[in-house]
Structures are given as C-alpha cells and as structure tokens.
Phi, psi and omega in degrees: 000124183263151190340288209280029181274143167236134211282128183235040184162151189192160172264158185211123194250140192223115179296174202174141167262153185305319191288306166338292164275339169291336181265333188282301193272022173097324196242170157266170187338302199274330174301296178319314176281326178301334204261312174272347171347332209240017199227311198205127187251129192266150164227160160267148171295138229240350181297135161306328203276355168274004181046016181090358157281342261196132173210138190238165193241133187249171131207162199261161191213133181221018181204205195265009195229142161314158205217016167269133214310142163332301179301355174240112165312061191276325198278007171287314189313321200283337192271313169323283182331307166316297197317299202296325190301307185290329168249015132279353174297143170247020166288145109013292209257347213289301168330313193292336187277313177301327182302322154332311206263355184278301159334298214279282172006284213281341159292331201278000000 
C-alpha cells in the first residue's frame, strides 16, 4: 500500500468464553466452526490466564461496524469473559475498566 492508499478493511478479533457461547448458540464449538467457518475463524485461545476458557473470532471488517454474522451470539460470550477476568483480577482499577468495555459490547 502506498502513502495516498486508503485503508477499506481490517481483521478484528474479539475473545468470548467459550461455554457462554456454545450455550447462547446452541452448538458446539466445531458445529460453530463448521456453520461459520467460511466467516469467521474461531480458535481456543491458547494464554494461561484464559484456563482454557476462552475462543477467540477472527473476522475481516470492511466498514465502521465489527462485521461478525448475527447468528453468532458473541456478545454475551465477550461480556462473561470480561466479567470473569476482572473478578480474577488482583489490580484495583481493574473492575472498572472492563465493566465499560462489557457495556460498550453489549450495547454497540
């Protein structure tokens, strides 16, 4: 891409606890990757501080809006997860930021 390129896309990866979403939609994991797959690329998140909880959605953005299909319920999933990290936190301020950012999810 050269200086006068203007960028009309990017990828955006948003972690979800897994149970979470696997229960909001009904399906497991590998059902979720079979139906969205060609959409979204789901991985388990692979950090210790996610135990193993945690998946995370990749998806491509080609406009001002997070671009992942309807039928997958994330943002309840995105908002558990925050929730849970944040009452495993031991900072102080820690609560707080994330509850913004759970809010922002579930609203946006």
């Amino acid at each position: 891409m050269d200086q006068g390129s203007v960028v009309t896309g990017y990828f955006v990866t948003v972690f979800v606890d897994r149970a979470t979403l696997e229960h909001d939609c009904g399906s497991s994991l590998a059902e979720l990757d079979h139906h969205f797959g060609d959409d979204v690329l789901l991985e388990i998140a692979e950090h210790t501080k996610f135990a193993g909880r945690a998946v995370s959605l990749t998806s491509e953005v080609l406009g001002p809006h997070i671009a992942l299909p309807k039928a997958l319920r994330w943002k309840a999933a995105a908002a558990s997860l925050a929730k849970q990290l944040m009452a495993e936190s031991t900072c102080v301020y820690g609560q707080y930021h994330n509850r913004w950012l759970a809010d922002r999810v579930l609203n946006g």
